[in-house]
TORZA-396975 format. One record per atom (N, C-alpha, C): x negated, y, z. Coordinates in steps of 0.1 Angstrom, whole numbers, plus 2048, in hexadecimal, padded with zeros to 3 digits. Each point is the difference from the previous one (the first is absolute). Layout:
<pts>
XYZ ...
</pts>
This chain:
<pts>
83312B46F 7FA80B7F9 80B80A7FC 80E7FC7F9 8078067FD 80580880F 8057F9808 803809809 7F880E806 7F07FB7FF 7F980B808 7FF80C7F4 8027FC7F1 80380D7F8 80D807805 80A7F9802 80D802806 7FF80D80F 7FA7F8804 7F980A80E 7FC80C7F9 7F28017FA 7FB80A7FE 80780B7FA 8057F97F6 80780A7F4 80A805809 8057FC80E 80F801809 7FD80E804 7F4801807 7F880580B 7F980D7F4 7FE8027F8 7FD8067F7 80A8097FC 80F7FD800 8078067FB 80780680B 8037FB80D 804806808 7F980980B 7F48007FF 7F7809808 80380E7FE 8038047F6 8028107FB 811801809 8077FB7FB 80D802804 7FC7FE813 7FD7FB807 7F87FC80F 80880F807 7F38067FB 7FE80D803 810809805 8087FF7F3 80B806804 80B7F7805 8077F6800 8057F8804 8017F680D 7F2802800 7FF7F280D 7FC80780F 80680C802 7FF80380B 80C7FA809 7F47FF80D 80B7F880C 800809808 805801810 7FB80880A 8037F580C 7F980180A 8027FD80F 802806809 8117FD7FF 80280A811 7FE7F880A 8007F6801 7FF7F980E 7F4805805 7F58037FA 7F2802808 803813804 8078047F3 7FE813801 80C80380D 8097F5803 80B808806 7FB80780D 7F97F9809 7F980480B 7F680D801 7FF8037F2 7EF8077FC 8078117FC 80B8007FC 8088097FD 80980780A 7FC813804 8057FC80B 8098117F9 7FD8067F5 80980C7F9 8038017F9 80F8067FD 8087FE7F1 80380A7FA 7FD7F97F1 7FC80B7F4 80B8037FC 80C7FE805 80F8097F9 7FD80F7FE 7FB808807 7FE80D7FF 7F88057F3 7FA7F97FC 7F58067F6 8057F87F4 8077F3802 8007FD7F2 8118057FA 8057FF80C 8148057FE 7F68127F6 7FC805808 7FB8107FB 7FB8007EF 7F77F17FE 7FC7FE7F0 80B7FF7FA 80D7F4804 80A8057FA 8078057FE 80480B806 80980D801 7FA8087F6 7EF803802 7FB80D7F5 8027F67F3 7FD7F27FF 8038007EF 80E7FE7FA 80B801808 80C802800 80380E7FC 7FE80B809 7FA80E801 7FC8037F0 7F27FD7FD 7FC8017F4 80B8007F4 8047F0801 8048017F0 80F805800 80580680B 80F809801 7FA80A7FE 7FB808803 7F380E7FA 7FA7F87F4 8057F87F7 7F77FC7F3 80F8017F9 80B7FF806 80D7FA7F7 80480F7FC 80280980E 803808802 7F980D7F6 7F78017FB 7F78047F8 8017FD7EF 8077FA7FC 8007F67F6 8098067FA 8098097F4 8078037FA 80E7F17FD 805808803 8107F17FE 7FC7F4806 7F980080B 7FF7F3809 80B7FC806 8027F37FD 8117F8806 7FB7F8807 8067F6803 8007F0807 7F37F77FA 8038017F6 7F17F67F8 7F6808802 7FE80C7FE 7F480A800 7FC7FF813 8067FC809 7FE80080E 7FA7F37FD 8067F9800 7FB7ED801 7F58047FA 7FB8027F8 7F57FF7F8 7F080D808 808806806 7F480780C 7FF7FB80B 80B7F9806 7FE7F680B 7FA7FB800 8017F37F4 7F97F5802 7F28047F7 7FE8087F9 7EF8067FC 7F880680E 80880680A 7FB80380F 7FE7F580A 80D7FB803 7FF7F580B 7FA7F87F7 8007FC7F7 7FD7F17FE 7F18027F8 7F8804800 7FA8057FE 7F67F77FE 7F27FB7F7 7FB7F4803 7ED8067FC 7FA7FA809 7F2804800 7FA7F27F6 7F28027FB 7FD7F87F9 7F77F7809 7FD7F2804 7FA7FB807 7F17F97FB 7F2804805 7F97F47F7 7FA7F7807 7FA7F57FB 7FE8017F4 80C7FE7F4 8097FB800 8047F97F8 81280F7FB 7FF80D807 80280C7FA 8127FA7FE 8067F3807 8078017FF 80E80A80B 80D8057FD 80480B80D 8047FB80C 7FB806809 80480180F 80C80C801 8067FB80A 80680A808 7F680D804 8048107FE 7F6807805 80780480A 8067FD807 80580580F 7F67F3806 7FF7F27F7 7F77F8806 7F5804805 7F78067F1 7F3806803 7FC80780B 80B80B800 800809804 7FD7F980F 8087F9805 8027FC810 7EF7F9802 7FC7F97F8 7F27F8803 7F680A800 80380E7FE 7EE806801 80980E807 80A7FF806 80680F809 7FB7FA80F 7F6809803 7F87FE80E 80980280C 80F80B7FF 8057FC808 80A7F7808 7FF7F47F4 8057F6802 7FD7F5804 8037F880E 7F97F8807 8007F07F5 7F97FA7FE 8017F37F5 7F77F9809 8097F07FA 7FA7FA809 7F87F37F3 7EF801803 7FE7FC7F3 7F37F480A 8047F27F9 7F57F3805 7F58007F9 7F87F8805 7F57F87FA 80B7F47FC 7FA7FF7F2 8087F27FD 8017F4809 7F67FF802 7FC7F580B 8077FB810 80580A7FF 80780580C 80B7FF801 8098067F4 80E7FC7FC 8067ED804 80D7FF7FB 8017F5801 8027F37F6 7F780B7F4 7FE7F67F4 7ED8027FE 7FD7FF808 7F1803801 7F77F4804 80F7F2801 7F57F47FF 7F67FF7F5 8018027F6 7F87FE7F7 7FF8107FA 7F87FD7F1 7FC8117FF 8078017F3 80F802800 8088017F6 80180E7F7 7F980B808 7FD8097FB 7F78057F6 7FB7F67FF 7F17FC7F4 80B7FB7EE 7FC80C7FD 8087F57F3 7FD7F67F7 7EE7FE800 7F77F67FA 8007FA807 8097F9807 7FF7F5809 8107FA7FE 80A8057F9 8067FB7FD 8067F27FC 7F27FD7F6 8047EF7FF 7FB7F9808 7FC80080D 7FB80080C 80F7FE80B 8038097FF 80B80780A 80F7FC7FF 8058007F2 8098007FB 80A80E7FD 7FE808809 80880F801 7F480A804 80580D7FC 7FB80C805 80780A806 7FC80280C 80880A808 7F480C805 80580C7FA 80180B804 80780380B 7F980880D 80A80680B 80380F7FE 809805804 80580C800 80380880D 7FE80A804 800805808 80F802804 8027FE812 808804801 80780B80C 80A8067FF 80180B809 8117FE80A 80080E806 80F7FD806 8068077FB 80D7FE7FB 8088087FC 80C7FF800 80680A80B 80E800803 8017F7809 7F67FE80C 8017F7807 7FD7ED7FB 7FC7FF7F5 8017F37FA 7F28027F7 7F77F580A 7F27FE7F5 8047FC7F4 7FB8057F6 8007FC7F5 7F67FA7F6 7FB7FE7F5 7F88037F6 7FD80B7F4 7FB8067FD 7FC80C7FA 8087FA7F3 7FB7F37FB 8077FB7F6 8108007FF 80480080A 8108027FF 8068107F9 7F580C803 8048077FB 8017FE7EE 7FB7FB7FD 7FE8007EE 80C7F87FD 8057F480B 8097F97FC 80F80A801 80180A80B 809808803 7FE8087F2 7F88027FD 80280C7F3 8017FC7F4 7F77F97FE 7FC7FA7EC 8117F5800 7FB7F6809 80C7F57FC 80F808804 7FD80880D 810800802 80380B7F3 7F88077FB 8078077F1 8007F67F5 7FC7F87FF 7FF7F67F7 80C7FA802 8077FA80C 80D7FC805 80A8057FB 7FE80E805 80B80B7FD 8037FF7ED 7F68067FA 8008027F6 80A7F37F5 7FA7F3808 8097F27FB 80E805806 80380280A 80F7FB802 80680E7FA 7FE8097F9 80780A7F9 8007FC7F6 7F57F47FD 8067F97F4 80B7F97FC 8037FB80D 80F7F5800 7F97F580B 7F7801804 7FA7EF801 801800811 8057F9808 8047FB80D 7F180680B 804800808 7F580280A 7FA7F6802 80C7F6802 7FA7EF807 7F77FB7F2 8057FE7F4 7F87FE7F5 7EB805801 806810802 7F080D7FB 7F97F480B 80480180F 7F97FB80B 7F77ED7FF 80C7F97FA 7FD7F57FC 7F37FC7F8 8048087F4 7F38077F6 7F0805806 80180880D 7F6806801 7FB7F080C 8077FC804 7FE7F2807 7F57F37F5 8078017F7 7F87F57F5 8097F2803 7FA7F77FA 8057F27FF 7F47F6801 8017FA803 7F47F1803 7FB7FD7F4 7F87FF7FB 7F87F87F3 80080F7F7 80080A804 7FA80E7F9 7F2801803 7F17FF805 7F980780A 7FB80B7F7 8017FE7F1 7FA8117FE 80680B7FA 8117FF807 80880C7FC 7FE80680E 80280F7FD 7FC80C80C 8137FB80D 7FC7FB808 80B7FF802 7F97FA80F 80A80180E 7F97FA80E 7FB7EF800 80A7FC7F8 7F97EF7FB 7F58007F7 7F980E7FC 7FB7FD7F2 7F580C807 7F78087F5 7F5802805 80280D809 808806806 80480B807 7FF7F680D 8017F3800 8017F980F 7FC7F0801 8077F87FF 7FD7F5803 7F87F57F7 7FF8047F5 7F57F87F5 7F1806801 80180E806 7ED8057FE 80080280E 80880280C 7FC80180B 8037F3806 80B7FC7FF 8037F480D 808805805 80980C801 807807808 8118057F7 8077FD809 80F8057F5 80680A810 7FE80D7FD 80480B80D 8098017FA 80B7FD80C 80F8087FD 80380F803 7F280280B 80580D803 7FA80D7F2 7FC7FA7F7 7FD8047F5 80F8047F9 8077F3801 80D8027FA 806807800 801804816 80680A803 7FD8117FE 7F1800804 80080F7F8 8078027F2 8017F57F3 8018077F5 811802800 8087F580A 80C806801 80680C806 7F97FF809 80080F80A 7FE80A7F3 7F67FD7F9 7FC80D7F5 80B8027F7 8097F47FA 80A8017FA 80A80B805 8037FC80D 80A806805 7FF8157FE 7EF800805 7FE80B802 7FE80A7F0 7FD7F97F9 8028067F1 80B8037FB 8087F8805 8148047FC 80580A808 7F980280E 80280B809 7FE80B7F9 7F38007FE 7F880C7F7 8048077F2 8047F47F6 8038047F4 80E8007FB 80A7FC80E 80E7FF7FC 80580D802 7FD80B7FA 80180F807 810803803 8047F97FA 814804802 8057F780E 7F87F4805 8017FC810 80380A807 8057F980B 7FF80C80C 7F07FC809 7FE7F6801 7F57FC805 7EE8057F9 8068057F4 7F28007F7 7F780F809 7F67FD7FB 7F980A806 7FE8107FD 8038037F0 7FE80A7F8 8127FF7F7 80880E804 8098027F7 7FF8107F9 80E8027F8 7FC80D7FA 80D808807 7F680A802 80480E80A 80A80B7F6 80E7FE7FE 80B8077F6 7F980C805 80080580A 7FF811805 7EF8067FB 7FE7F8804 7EF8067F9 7FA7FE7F4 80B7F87F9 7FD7F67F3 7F27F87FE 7FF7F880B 7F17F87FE 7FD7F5807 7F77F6802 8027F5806 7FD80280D 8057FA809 7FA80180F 7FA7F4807 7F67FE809 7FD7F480A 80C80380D 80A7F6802 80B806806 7FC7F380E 7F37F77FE 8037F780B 7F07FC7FF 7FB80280C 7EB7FC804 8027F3800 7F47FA7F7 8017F37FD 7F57FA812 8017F2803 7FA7FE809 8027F07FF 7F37F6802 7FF7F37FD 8077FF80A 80580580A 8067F580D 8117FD7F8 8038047FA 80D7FB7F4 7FF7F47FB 7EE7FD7FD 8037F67F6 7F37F4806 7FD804807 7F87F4806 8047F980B 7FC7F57FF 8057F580C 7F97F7805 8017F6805 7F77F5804 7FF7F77F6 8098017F6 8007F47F3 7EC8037FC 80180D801 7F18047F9 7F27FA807 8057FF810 7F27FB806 7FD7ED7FC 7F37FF7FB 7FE7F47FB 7FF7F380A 7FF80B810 8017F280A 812801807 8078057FE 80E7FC801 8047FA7F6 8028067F2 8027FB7F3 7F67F57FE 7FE7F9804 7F57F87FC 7FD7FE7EF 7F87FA7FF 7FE7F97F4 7FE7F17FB 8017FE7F3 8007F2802 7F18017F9 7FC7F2803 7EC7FD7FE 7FD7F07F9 7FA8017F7 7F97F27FA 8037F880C 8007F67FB 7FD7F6810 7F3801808 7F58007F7 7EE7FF803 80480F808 7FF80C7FD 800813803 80D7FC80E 8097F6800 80B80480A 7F77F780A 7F87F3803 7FE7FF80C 7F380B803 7F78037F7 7FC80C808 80180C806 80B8057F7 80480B805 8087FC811 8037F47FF 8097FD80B 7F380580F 7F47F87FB 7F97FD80C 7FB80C800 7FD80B7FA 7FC80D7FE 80C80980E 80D7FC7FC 80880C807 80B7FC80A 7F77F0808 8037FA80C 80180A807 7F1805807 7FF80B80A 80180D7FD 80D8047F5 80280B7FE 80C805804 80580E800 80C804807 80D7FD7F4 80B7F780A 8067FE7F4 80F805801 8088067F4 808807801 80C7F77FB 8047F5803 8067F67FC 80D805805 804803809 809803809 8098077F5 7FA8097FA 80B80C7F5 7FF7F47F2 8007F37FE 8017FA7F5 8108027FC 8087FC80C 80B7F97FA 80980C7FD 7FC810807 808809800 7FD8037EB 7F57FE7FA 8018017F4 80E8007F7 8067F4805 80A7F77F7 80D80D802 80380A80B 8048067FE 80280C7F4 7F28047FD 8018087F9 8078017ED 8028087FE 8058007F3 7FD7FB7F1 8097F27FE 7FA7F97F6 7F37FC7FE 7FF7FC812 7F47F7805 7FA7F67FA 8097F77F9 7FB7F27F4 7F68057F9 8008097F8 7F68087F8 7F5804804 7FA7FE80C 7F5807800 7FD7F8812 8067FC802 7FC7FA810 7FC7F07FF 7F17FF808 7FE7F17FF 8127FA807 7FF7F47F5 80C7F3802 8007FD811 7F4800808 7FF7FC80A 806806809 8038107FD 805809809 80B8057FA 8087F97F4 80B7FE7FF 8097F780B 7FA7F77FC 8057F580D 7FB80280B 7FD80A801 801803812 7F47F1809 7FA7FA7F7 7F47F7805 7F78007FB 7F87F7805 7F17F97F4 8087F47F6 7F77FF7FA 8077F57F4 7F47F1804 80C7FA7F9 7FA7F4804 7F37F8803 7F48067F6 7F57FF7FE 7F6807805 80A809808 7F980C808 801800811 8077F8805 8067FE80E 7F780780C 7F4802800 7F980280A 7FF813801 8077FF80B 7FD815801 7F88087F7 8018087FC 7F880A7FD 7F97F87EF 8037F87F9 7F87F67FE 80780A7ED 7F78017F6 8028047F4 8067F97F4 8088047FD 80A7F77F4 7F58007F3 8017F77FD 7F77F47F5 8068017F5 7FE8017F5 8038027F3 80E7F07FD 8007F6808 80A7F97FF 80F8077FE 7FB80880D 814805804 80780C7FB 7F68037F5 80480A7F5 80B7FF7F9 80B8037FF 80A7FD7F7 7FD8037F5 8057F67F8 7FE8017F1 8078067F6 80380D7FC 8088047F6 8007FA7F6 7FB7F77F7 8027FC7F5 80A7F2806 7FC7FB80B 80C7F3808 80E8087FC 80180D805 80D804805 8067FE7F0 7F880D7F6 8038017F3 8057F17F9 7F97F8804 8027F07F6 80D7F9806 807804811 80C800806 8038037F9 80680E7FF 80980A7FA 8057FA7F3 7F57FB7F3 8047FB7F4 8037F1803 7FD7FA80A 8047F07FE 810806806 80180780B 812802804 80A8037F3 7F88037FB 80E8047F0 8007F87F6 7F87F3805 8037F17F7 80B7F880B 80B7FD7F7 80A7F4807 7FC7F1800 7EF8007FA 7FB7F0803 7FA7FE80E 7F680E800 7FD7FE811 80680A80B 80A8047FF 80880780B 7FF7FD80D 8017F3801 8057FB80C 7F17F5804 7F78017FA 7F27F7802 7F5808806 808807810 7F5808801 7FB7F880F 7F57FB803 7F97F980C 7FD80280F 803801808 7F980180D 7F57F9805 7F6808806 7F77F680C 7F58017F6 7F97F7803 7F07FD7F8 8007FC7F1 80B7FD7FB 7FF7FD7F3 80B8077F5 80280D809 8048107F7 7F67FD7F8 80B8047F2 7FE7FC7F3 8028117FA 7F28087F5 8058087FD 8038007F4 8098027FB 8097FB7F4 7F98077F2 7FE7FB7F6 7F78057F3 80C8097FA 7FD8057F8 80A80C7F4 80E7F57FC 808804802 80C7F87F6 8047F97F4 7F28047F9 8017FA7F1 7F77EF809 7FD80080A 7F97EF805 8077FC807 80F806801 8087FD80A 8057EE804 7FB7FE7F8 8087EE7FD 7F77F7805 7F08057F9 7F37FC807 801801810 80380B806 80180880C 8077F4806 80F8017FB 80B7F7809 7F87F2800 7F97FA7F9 7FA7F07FF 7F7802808 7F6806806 7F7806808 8087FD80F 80C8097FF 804800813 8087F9801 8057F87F3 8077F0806 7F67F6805 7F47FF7F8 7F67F4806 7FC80780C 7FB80D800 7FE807813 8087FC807 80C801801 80D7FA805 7FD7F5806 7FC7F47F5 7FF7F4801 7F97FB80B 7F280A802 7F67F6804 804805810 805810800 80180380C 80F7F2809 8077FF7F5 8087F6808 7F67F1803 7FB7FE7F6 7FB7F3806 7F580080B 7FA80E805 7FD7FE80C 80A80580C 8098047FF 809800809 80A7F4802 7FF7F37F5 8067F4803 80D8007F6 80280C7F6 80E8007FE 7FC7F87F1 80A7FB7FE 7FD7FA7EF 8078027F5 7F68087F7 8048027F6 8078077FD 7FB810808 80980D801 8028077F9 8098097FD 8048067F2 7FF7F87F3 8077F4801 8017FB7F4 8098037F4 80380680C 80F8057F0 7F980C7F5 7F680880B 7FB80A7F9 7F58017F2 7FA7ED7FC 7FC8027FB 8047FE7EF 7F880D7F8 8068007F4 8017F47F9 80C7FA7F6 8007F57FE 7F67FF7F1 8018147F8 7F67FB7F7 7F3801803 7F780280A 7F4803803 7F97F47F7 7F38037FD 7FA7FC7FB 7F37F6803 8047F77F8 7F77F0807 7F6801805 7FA8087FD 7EE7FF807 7FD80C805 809800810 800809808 7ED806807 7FE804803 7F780580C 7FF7FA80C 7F37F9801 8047F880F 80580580B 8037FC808 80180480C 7F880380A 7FF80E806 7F2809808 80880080F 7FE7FD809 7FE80580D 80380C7FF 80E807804 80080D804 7F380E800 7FC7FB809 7F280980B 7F87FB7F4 7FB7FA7F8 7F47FD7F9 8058077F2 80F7FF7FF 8018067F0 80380D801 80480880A 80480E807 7F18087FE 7F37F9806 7F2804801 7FC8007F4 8037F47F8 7FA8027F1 80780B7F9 809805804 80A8097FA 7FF810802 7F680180F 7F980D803 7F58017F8 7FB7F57FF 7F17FF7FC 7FF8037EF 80B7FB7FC 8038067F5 7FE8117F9 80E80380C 803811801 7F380A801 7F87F680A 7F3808805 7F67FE7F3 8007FC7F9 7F27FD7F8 7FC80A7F9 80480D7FC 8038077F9 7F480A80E 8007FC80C 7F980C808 7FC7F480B 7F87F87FA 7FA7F4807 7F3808802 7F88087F8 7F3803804 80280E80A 80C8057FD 80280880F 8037FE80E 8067F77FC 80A7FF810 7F67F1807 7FB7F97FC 7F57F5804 7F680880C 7FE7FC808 7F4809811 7F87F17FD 
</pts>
């Protein structure tokens, strides 16, 4: 009984948020279907609202540097009200979904390659487990995209920007907009923007909002040489000194079937059998890893220039397993600056991820008995004896099987987004 309140009340509170957040798109079905590109008409949207708010600065009695930024990003960044739920869109978004001369490429859900089931129903939720919204999608700059990537290019990558003029790292903002495992109802791609209400963690999501980063520092760094708008000594006033154009800032990181995504386990074999007989653009995976501070925003699989383990079979969709864990890395980082477990770090199937440093001692008593048992199936006896503490305490913790205490130890981490991530 408790649980099914658990459900309702889940599904009750996230249906509103649905709307804006849980949009997916499918290029593997649009890439074929798409056959002209909207660089012309949308590069043109952003030039005039560029245009505009330099004729807005320019107009403004004692307008400097801050008085520019502040018409910029009131122009470009601009945000329409969406309903029902009236929360902001991108309006260059809007704008592209109902401008008739723009070719969009828009499914029957059913059709798509999350259209095994009818995820697009949101009273079917505790039914379903996720909701997915599709989003239309178009070509641009040569690279199918999602309509939704625009919002991520604009809202987050100024959201980006705005953090690291705070002091705060790029690798950090990106991490952040990534989420951590056992969050599912912070707005974040692990949380309800992706993988807790849809089933879906898009990296190429990631990448638009870094691409946006970049292009807001272009924009608003007016003393660059690269920026787009500086001030004209001879005429005394701001000028557009450089035509903005997405082929700068878009890439293949953005298309969702190069960039892949990672999927529920239940949503990844369907989606698999869904985009068997589809055209697949695998070939440009590994060229990703090239690009600039690729870690950040490129599935892991196309860092490594392969499929990952769980994934071996061509064309075949990365599963919410082979997601790297930022909170793993973070809980590294603090066990490395304890001199109890420095040197207690594991290989192979019974990688050990080390707890905060104030359990450090707990920790070490932990990977001496793992130690243990791994030697006594390899025949050795009684390995790392020297390492164990001599004050440890008498009434240890039994002894777990590697692989059995490693699973209880996910199962742990996961509980916190057990009613999400469960197909």
């Amino acid at each position: 009984m408790r649980s099914a309140l658990v459900f309702v009340f889940s599904a009750a509170c996230l249906i509103p948020a649905a709307a804006v957040w849980a949009d997916e798109t499918d290029n593997f079905t649009c890439r074929a279907r798409l056959t002209r590109d909207a660089s012309a008409a949308i590069d043109g949207w952003m030039n005039a609202a560029i245009h505009r708010a330099v004729d807005r600065a320019n107009g403004a009695r004692h307008c400097g540097a801050e008085c520019l930024r502040q018409a910029l990003t009131r122009e470009v960044g601009r945000n329409a009200r969406q309903p029902p739920t009236f929360i902001p869109h991108s309006a260059l978004a809007r704008w592209i979904e109902r401008e008739p001369g723009i070719e969009r490429c828009r499914l029957r859900f059913s059709d798509s390659i999350y259209g095994a089931r009818a995820y697009n129903q949101p009273w079917l939720f505790p039914v379903n487990g996720r909701i997915i919204f599709l989003a239309d999608s178009i070509r641009l700059s040569g690279t199918v995209i999602g309509v939704d990537k625009i919002n991520h290019f604009l809202r987050e990558g100024l959201a980006h920007w705005r953090a690291a003029e705070q002091g705060r790292d790029i690798e950090a903002i990106m991490a952040d907009e990534l989420g951590l495992t056992g969050g599912p109802l912070r707005m974040t791609e692990r949380g309800l923007r992706g993988m807790a209400l849809t089933g879906v963690l898009a990296y190429a999501d990631l990448a638009a909002s870094y691409s946006g980063f970049r292009f807001w520092h272009d924009l608003l760094q007016t003393e660059d040489a690269q920026s787009y708008v500086q001030w004209d000594e001879a005429d005394d006033r701001f000028v557009q000194v450089r035509t903005f154009t997405f082929a700068d800032y878009v890439t293949d990181a953005w298309d969702e079937s190069v960039n892949r995504s990672a999927f529920a386990r239940g949503l990844a074999a369907q989606v698999a059998t869904r985009i068997a007989n589809l055209p697949s653009a695998d070939d440009r995976c590994a060229y990703l890893a090239t690009l600039p501070e690729a870690s950040l925003y490129v599935n892991p699989a196309c860092v490594r220039s392969g499929l990952s383990e769980n994934n071996r079979h061509a064309g075949g969709p990365v599963v919410a397993d082979d997601v790297p864990d930022r909170r793993a890395v973070r809980r590294r980082e603090l066990a490395d600056r304890s001199h109890v477990v420095r040197a207690l770090y594991l290989e192979g199937p019974a990688a050990m991820r080390l707890e905060h440093p104030a359990r450090a001692v707990r920790d070490a008593q932990r990977v001496g008995r793992i130690r243990e048992v791994q030697g006594r199936a390899d025949g050795v006896v009684n390995p790392g004896a020297g390492e164990r503490d001599p004050h440890a305490r008498a009434h240890e913790e039994p002894l777990r099987v590697p692989r059995a205490y490693l699973r209880e130890r996910q199962d742990e981490r996961r509980a916190d987004g057990v009613l999400f991530f469960d197909s």
